[in-house]
ZADO-1210 file (C-alpha; in nm, 4 decimals, padded with zeros to 6 digits):
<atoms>
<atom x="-03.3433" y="-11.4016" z="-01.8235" code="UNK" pos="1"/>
<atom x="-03.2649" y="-11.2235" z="-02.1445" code="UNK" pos="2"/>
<atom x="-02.9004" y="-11.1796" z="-02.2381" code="UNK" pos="3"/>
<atom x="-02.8222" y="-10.8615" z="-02.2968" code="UNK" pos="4"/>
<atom x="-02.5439" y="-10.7705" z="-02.5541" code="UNK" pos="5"/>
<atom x="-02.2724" y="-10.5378" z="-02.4772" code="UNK" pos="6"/>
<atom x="-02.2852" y="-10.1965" z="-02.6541" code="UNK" pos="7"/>
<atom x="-02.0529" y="-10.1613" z="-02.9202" code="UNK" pos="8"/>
<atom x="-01.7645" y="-09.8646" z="-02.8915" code="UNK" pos="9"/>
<atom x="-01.9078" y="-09.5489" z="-03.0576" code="UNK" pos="10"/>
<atom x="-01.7403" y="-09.4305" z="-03.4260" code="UNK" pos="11"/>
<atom x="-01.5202" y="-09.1272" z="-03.3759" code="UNK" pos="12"/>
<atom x="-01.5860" y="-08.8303" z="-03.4897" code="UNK" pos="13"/>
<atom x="-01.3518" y="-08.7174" z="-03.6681" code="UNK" pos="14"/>
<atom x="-01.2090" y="-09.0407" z="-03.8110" code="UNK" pos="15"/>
<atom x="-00.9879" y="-09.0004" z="-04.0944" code="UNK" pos="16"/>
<atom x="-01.0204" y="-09.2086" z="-04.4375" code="UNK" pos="17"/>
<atom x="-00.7135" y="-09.2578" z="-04.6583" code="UNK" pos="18"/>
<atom x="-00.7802" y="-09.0709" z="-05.0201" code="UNK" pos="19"/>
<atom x="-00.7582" y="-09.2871" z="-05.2768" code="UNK" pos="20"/>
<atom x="-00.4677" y="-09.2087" z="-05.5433" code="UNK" pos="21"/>
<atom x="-00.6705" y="-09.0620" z="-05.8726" code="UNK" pos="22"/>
<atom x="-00.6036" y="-09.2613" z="-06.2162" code="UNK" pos="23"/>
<atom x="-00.3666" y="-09.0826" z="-06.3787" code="UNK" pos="24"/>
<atom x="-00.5677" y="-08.9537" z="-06.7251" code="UNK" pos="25"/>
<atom x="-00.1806" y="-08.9966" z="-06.9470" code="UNK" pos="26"/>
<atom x="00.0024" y="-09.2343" z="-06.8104" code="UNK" pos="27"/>
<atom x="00.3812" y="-09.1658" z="-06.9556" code="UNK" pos="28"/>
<atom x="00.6126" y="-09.4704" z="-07.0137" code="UNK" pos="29"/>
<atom x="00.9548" y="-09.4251" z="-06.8639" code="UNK" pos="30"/>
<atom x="01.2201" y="-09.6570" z="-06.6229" code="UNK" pos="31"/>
<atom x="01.0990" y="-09.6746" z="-06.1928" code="UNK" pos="32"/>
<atom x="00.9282" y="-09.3034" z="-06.3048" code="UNK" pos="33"/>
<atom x="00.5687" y="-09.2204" z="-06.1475" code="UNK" pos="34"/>
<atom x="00.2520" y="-09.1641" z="-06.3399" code="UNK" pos="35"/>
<atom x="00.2025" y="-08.8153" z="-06.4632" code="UNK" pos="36"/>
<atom x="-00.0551" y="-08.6419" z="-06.6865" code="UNK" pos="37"/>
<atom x="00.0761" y="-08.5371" z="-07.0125" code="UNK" pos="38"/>
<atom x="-00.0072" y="-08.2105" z="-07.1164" code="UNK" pos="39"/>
<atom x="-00.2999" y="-08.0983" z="-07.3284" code="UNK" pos="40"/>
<atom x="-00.1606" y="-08.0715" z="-07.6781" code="UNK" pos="41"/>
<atom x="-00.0925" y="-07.7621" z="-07.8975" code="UNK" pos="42"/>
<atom x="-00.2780" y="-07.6945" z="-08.2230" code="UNK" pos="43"/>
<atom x="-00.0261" y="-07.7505" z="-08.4672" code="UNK" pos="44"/>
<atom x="-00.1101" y="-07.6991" z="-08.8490" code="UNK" pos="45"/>
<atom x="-00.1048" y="-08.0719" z="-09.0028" code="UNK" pos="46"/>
<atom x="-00.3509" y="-08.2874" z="-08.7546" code="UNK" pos="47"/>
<atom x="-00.6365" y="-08.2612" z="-08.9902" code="UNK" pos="48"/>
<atom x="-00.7352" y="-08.3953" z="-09.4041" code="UNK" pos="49"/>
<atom x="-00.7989" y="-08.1642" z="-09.5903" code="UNK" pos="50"/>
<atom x="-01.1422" y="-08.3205" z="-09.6370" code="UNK" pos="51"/>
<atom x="-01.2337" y="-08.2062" z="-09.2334" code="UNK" pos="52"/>
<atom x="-01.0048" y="-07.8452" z="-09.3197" code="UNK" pos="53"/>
<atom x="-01.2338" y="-07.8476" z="-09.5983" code="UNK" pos="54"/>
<atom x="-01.5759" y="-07.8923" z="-09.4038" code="UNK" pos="55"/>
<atom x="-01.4170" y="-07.6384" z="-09.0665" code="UNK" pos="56"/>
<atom x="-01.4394" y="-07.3786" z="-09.3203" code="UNK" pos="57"/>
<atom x="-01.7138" y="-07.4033" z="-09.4730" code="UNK" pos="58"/>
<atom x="-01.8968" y="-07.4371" z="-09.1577" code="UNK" pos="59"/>
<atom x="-01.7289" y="-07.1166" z="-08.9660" code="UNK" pos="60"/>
<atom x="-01.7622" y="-06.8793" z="-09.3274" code="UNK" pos="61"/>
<atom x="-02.0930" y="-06.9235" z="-09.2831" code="UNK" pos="62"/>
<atom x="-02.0715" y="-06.8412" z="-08.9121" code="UNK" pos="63"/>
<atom x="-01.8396" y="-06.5190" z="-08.9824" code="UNK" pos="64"/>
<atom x="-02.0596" y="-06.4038" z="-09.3011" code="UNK" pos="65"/>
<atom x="-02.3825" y="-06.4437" z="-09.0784" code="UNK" pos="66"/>
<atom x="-02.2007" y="-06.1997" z="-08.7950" code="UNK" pos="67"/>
<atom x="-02.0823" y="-05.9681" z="-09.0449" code="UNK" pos="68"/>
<atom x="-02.4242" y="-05.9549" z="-09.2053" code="UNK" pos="69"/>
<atom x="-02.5467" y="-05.8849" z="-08.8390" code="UNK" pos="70"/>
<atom x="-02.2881" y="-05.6026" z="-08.7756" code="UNK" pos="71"/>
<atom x="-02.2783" y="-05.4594" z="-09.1588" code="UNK" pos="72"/>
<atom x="-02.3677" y="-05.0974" z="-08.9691" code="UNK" pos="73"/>
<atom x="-01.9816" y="-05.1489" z="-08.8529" code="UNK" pos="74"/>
<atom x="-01.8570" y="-05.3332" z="-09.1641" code="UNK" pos="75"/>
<atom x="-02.0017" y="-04.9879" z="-09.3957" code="UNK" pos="76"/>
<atom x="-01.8221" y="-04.7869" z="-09.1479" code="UNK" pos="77"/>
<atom x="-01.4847" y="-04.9904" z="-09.2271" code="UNK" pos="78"/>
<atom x="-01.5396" y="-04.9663" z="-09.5745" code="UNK" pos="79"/>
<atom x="-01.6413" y="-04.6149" z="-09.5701" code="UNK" pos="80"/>
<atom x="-01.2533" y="-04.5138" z="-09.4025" code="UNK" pos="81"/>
<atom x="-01.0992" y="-04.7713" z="-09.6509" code="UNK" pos="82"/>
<atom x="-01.1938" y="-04.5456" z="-09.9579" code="UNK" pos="83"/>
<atom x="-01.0925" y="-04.1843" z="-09.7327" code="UNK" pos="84"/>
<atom x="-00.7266" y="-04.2430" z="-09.7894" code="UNK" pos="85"/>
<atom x="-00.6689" y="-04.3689" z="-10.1687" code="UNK" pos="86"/>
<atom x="-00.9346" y="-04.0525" z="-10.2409" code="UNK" pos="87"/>
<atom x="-00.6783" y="-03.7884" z="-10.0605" code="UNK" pos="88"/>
<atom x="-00.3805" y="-04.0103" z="-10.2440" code="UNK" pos="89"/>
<atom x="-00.5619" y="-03.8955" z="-10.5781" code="UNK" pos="90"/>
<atom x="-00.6226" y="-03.5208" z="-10.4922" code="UNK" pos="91"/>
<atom x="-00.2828" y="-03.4800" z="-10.4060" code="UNK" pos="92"/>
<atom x="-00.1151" y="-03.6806" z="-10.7022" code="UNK" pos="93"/>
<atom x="-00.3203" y="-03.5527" z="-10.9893" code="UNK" pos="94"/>
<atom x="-00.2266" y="-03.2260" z="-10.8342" code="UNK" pos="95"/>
<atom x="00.1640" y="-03.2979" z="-10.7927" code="UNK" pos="96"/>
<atom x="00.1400" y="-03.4826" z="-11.2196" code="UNK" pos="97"/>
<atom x="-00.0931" y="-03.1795" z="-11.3226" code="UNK" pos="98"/>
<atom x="-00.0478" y="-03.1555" z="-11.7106" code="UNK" pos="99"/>
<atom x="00.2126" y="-03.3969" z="-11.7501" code="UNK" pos="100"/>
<atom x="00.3608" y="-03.7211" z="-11.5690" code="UNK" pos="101"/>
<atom x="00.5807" y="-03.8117" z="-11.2868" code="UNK" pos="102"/>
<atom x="00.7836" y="-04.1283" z="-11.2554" code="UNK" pos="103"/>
<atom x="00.5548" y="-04.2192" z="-11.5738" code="UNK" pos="104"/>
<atom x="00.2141" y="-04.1844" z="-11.4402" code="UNK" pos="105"/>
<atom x="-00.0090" y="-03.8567" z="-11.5627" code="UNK" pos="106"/>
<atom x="-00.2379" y="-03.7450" z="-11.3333" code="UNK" pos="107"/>
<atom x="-00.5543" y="-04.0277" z="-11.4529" code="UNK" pos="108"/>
<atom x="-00.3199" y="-04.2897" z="-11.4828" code="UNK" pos="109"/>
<atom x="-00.2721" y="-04.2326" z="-11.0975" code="UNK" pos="110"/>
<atom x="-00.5817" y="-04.2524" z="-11.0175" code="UNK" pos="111"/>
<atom x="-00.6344" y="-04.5510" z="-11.1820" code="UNK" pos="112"/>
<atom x="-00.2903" y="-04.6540" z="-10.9677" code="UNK" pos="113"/>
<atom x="-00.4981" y="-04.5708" z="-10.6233" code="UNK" pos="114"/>
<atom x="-00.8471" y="-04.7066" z="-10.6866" code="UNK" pos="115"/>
<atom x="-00.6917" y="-05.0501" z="-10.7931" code="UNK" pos="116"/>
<atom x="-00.4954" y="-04.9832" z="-10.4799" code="UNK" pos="117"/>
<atom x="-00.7656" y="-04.9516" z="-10.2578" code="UNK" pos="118"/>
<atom x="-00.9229" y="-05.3002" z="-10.3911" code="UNK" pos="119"/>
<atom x="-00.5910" y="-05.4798" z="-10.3866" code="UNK" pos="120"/>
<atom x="-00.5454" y="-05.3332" z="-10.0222" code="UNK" pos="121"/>
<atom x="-00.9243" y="-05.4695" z="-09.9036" code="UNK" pos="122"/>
<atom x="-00.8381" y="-05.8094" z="-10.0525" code="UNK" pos="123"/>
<atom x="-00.4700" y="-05.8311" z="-09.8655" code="UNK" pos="124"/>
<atom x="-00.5415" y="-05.6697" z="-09.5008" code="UNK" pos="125"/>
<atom x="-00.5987" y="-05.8542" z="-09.1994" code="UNK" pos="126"/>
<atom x="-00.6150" y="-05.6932" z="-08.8242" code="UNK" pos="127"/>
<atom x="-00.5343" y="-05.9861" z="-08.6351" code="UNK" pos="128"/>
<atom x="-00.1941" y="-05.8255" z="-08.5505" code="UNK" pos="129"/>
<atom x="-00.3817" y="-05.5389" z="-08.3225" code="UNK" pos="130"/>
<atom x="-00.5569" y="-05.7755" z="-08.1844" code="UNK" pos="131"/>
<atom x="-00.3289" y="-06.0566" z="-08.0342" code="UNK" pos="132"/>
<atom x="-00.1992" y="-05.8222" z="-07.7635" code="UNK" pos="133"/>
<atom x="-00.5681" y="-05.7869" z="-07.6059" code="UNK" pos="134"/>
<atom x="-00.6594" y="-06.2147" z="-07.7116" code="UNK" pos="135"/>
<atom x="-00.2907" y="-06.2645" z="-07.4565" code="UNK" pos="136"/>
<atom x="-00.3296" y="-06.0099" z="-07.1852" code="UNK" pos="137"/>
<atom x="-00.7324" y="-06.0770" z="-07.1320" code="UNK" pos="138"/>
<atom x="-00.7055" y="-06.4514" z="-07.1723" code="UNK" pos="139"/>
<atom x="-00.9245" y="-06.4529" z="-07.4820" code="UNK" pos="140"/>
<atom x="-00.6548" y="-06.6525" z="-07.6527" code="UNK" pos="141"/>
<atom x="-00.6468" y="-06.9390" z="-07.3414" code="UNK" pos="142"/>
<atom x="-00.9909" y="-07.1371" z="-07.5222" code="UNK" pos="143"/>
<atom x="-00.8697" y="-07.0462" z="-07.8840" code="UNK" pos="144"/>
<atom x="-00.5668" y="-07.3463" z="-07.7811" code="UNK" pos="145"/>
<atom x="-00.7384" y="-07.6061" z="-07.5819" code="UNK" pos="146"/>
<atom x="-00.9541" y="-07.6375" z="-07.9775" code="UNK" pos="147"/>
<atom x="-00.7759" y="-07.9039" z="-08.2492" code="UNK" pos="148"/>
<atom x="-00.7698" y="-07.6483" z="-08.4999" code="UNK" pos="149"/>
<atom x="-00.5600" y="-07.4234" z="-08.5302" code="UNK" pos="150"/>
<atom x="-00.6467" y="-07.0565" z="-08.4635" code="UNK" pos="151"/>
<atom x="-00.5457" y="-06.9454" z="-08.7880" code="UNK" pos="152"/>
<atom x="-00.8307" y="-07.1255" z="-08.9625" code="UNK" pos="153"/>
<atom x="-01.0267" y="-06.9106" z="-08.7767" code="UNK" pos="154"/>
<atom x="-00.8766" y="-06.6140" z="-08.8664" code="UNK" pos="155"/>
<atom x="-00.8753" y="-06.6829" z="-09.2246" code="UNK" pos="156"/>
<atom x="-01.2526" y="-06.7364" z="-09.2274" code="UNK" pos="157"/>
<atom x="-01.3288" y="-06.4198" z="-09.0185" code="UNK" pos="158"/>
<atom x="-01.1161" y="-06.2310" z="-09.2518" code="UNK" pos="159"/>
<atom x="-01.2065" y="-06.4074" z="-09.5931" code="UNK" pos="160"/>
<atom x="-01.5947" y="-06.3659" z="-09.4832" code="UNK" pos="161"/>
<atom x="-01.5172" y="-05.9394" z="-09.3807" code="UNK" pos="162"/>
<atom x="-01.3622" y="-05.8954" z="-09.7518" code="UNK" pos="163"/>
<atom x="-01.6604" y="-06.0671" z="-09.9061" code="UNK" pos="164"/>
<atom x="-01.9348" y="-05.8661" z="-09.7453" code="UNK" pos="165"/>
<atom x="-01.6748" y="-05.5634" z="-09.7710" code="UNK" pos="166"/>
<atom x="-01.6482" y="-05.5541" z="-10.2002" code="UNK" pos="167"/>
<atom x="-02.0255" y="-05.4827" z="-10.1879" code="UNK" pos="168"/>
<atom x="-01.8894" y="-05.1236" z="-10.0443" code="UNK" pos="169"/>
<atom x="-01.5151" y="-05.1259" z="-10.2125" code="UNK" pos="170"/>
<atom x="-01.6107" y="-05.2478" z="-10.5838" code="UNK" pos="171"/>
<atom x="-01.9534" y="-04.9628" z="-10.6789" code="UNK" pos="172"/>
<atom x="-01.7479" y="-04.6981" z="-10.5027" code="UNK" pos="173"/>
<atom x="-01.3991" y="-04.7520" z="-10.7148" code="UNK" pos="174"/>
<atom x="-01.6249" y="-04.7850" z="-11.0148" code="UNK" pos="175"/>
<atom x="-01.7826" y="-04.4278" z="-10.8960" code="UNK" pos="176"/>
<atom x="-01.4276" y="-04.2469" z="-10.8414" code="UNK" pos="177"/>
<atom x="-01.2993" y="-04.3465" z="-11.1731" code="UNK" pos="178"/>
<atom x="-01.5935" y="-04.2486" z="-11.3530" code="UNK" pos="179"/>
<atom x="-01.5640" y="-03.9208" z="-11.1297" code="UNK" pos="180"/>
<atom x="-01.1979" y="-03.8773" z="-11.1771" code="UNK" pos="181"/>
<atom x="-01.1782" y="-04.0047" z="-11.5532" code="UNK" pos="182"/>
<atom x="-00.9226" y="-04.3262" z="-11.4430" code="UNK" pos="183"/>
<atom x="-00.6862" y="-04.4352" z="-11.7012" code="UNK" pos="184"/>
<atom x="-00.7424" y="-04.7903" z="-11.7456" code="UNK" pos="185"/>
<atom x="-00.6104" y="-04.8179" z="-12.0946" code="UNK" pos="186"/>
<atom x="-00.3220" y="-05.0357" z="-12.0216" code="UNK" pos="187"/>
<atom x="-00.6037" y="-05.3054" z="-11.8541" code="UNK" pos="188"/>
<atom x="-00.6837" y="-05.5931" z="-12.1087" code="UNK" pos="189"/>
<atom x="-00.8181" y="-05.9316" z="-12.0532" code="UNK" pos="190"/>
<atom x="-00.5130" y="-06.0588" z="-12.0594" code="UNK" pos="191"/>
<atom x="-00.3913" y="-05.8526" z="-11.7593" code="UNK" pos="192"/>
<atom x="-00.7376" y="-05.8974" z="-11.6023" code="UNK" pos="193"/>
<atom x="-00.5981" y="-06.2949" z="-11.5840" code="UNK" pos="194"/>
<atom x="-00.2634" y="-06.2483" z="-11.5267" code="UNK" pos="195"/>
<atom x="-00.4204" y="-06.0374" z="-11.1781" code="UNK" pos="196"/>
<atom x="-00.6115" y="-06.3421" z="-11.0661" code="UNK" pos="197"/>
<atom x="-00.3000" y="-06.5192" z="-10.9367" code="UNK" pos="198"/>
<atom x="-00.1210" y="-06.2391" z="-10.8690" code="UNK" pos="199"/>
<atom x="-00.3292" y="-06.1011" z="-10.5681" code="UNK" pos="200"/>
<atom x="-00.4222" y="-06.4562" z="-10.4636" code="UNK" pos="201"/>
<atom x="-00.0599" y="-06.4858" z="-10.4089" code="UNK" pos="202"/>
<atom x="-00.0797" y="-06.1161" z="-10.2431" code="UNK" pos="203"/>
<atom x="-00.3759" y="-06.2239" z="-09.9967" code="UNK" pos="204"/>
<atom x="-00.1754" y="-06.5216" z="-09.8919" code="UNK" pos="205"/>
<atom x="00.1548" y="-06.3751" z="-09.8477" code="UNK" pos="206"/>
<atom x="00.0096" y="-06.0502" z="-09.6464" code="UNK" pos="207"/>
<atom x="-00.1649" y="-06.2906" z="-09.4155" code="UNK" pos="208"/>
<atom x="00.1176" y="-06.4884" z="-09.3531" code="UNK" pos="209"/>
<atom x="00.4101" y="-06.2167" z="-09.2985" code="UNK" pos="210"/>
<atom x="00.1365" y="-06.0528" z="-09.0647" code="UNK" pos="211"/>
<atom x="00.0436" y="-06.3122" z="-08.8454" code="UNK" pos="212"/>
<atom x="00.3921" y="-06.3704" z="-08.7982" code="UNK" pos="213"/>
<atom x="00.4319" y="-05.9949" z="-08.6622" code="UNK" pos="214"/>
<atom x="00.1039" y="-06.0672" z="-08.4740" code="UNK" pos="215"/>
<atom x="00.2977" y="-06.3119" z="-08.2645" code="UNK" pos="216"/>
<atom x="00.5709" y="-06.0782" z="-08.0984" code="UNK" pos="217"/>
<atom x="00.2578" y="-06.0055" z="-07.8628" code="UNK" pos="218"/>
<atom x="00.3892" y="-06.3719" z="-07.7013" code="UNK" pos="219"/>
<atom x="00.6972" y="-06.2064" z="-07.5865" code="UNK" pos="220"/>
<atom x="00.5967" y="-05.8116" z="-07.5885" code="UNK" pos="221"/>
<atom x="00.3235" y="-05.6704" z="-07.3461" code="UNK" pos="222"/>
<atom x="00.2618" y="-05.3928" z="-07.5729" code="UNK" pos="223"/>
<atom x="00.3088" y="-05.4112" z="-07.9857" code="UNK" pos="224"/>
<atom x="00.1136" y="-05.0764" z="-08.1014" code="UNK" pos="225"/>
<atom x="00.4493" y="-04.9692" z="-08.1144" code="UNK" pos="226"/>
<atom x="00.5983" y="-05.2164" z="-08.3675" code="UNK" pos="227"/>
<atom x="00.2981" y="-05.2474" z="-08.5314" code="UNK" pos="228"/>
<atom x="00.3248" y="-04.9006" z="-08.6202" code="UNK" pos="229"/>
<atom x="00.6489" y="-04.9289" z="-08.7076" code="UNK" pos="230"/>
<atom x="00.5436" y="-05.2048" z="-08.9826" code="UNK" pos="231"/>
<atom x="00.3174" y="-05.0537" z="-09.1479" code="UNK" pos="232"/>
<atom x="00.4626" y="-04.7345" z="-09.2156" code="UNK" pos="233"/>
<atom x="00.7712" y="-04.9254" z="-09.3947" code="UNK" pos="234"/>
<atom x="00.4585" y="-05.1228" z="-09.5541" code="UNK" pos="235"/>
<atom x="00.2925" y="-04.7950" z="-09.6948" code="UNK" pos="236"/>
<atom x="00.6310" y="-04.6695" z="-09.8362" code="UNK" pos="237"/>
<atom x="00.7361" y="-04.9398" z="-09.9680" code="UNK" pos="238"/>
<atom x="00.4822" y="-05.1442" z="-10.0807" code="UNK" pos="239"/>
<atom x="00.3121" y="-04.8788" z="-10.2696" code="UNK" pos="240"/>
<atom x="00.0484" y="-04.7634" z="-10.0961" code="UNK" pos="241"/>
<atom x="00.1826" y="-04.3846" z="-10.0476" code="UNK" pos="242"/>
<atom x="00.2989" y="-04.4088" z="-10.3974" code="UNK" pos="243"/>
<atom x="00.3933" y="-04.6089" z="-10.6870" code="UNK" pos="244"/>
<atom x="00.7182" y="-04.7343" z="-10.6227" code="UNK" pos="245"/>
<atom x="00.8358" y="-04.5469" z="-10.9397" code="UNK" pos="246"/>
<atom x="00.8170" y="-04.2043" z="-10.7911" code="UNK" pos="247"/>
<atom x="01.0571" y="-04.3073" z="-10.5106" code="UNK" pos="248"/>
<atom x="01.4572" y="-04.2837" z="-10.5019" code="UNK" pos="249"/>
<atom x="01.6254" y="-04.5434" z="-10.7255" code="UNK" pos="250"/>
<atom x="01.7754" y="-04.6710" z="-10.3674" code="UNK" pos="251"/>
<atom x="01.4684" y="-04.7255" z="-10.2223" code="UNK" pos="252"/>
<atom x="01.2962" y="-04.8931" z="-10.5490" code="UNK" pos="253"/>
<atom x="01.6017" y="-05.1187" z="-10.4508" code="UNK" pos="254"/>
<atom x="01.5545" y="-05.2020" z="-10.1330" code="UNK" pos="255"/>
<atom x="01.1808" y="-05.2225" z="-10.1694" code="UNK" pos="256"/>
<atom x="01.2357" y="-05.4869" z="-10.4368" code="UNK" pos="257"/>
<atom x="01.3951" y="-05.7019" z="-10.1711" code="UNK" pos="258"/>
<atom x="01.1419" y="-05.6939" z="-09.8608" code="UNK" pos="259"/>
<atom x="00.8076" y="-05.8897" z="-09.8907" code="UNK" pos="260"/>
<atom x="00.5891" y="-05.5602" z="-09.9104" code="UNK" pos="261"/>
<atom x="00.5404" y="-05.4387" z="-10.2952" code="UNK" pos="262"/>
<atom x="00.4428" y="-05.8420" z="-10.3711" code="UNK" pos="263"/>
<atom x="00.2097" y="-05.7894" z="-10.1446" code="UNK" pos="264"/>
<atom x="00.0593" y="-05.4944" z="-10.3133" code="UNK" pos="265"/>
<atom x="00.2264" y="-05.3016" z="-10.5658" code="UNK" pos="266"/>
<atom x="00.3073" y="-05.5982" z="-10.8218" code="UNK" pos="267"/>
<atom x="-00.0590" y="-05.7141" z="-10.8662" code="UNK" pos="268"/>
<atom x="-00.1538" y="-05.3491" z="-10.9132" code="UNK" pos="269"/>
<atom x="00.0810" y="-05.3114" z="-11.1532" code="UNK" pos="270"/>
<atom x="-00.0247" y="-05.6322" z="-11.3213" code="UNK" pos="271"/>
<atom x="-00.3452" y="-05.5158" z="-11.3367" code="UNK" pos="272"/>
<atom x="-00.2660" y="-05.1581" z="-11.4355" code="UNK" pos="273"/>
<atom x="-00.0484" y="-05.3589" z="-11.7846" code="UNK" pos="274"/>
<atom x="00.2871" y="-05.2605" z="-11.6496" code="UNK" pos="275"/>
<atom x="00.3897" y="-05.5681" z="-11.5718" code="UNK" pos="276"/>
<atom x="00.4288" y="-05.8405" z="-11.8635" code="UNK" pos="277"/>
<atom x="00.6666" y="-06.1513" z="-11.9583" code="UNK" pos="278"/>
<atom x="00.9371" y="-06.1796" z="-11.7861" code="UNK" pos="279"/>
<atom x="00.8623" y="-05.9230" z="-11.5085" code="UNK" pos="280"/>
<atom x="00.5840" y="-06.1078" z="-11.4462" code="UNK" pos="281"/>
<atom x="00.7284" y="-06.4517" z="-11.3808" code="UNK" pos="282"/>
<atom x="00.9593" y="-06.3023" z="-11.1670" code="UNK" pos="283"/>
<atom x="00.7080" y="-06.1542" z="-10.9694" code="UNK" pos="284"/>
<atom x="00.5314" y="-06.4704" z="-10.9254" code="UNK" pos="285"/>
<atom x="00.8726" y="-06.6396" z="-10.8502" code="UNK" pos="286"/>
<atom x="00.9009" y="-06.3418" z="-10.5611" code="UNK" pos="287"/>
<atom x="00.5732" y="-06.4266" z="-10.4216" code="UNK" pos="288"/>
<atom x="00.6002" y="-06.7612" z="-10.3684" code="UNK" pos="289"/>
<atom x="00.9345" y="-06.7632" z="-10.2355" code="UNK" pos="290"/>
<atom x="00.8406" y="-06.4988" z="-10.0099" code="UNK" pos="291"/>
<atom x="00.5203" y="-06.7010" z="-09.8741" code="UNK" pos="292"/>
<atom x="00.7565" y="-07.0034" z="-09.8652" code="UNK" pos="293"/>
<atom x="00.9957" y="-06.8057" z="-09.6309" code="UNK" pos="294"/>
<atom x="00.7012" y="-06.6620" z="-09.4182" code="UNK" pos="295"/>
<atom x="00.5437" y="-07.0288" z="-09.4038" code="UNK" pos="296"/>
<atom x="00.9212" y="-07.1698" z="-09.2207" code="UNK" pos="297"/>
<atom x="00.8932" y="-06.8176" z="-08.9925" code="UNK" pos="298"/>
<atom x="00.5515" y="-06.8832" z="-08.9235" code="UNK" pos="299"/>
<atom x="00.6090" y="-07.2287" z="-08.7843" code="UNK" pos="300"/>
<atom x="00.8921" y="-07.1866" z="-08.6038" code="UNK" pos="301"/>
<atom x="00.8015" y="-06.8845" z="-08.4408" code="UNK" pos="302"/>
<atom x="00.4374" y="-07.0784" z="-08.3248" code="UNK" pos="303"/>
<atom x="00.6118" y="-07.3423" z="-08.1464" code="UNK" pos="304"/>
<atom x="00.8366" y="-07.1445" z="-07.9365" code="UNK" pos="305"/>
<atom x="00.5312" y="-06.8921" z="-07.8984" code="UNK" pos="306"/>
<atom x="00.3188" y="-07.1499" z="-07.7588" code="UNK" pos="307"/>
<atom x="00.5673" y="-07.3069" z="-07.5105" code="UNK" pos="308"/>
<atom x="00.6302" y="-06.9626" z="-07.3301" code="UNK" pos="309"/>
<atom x="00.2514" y="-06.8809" z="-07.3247" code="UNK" pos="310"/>
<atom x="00.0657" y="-06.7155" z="-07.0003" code="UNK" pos="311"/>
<atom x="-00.2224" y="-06.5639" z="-06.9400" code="UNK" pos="312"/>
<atom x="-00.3793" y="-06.3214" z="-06.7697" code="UNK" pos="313"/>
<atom x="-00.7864" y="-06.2515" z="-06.7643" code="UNK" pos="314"/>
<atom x="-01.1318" y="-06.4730" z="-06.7342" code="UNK" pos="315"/>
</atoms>
């Protein structure tokens, strides 16, 4: 007779397994503590050579002149607005000067004043400030800090790539008005032609700077239109734009002289213009750098506290 085996005890159902523990991906070294994961770190502005800075940027201008090339219907349209307000500045100056001069400018020498203005102002601007509120409160800014580079690299490409398509629009048309207008560019030599060059490279990085530092109050303000408006009117009075600072109240001259905005765009104007030689000079160069010095220690410190209060809201 065959044996027969006894059947074995069916497998419950609903039998529970014991999860394993995951691997912790950061394990942090500390007395009897448990294993936690560290969190992701924040771009900060040192963790690259300047050999892999270097190659970033030349990779992403190419990427932001190729989309501004793609969208130059909307980069005309910029441009086209950019040149509307230094040509009602003229009309109304010439008209104010008429035959003879105020604060030292006749009427052509003003116009000179306002078309270098308008290329000194395409070469400084950045928008990055309007935007920041909408990067926060949709999320958009979320991706921009799980990247190793810091977002301001990208921001100086987008912008650098904007101004270069831009001059193709800014430089005929200020060429046009002062032909049109008969500018007064007597005072411009080659010597103030070189003394320019540093001038409003120190303008373009100072701007940038002091702006991206008001860009970041969107960290800790749900809406900046506000402030931002705020800034810029005290940056068209006294930085120049509305006027050359020469036309204004001695007091305000004064108090101009000590806020970051006529560096920014008055002084290489001026340079530009021949009103601003030797010693005047240096000390405007002295005021630009210790300006971007101050804005580089703001910029910093207001980052890292930025960062560690961060949230998001969006997809």
């Amino acid at each position: 007779m065959r044996s027969v085996a006894e059947p074995r005890p069916p497998e419950p159902l609903n039998r529970v397994v014991e999860p394993r523990p995951a691997e912790p991906l950061h394990r942090v070294a500390g007395p009897a503590s448990p294993s936690v994961a560290a969190p992701a770190p924040v771009p900060s502005f040192g963790r690259f050579s300047p050999a892999a800075l270097a190659a970033y940027y030349r990779r992403q201008l190419a990427s932001s002149l190729a989309a501004n090339l793609a969208y130059r219907g909307a980069v005309a349209i910029w441009v086209l607005t950019s040149i509307i307000q230094p040509l009602v500045f003229i009309v109304v100056w010439r008209t104010v000067a008429g035959s003879g001069s105020t604060g030292g400018y006749t009427a052509a020498q003003f116009v000179a004043y306002f078309l270098v203005m308008m290329v000194v102002d395409h070469l400084t601007f950045i928008w990055h400030m309007w935007e920041f509120e909408y990067r926060i409160r949709n999320g958009t800014f979320s991706p921009l800090l799980l990247r190793p580079v810091h977002p301001i690299h990208n921001d100086v490409c987008e912008n650098v790539s904007y101004k270069l398509v831009g001059l193709v629009g800014i430089l005929p048309a200020a060429v046009l008005l002062a032909v049109v207008f008969d500018a007064d560019l007597s005072g411009t030599s080659l010597a103030a032609v070189v003394a320019f060059l540093p001038a409003v490279g120190l303008a373009m990085v100072l701007r940038f700077v002091v702006e991206w530092c008001v860009a970041l109050s969107a960290f800790w303000l749900t809406k900046v239109a506000a402030m931002n408006t705020v800034f810029f009117s005290l940056f068209t009075f006294l930085g120049g734009q509305f006027a050359p600072l020469q036309v204004l109240p001695a007091w305000m001259q004064t108090l101009a002289a000590w806020t970051p905005f006529p560096w920014t765009l008055a002084f290489p104007v001026e340079v530009l213009l021949g009103r601003r030689t030797g010693a005047e000079l240096v000390l405007g160069y002295a005021a630009q750098l210790g300006w971007i010095v101050v804005a580089l220690l703001a910029l910093r410190l207001l980052w890292t506290r930025a960062t560690r209060r961060y949230s998001a809201v969006g997809t």
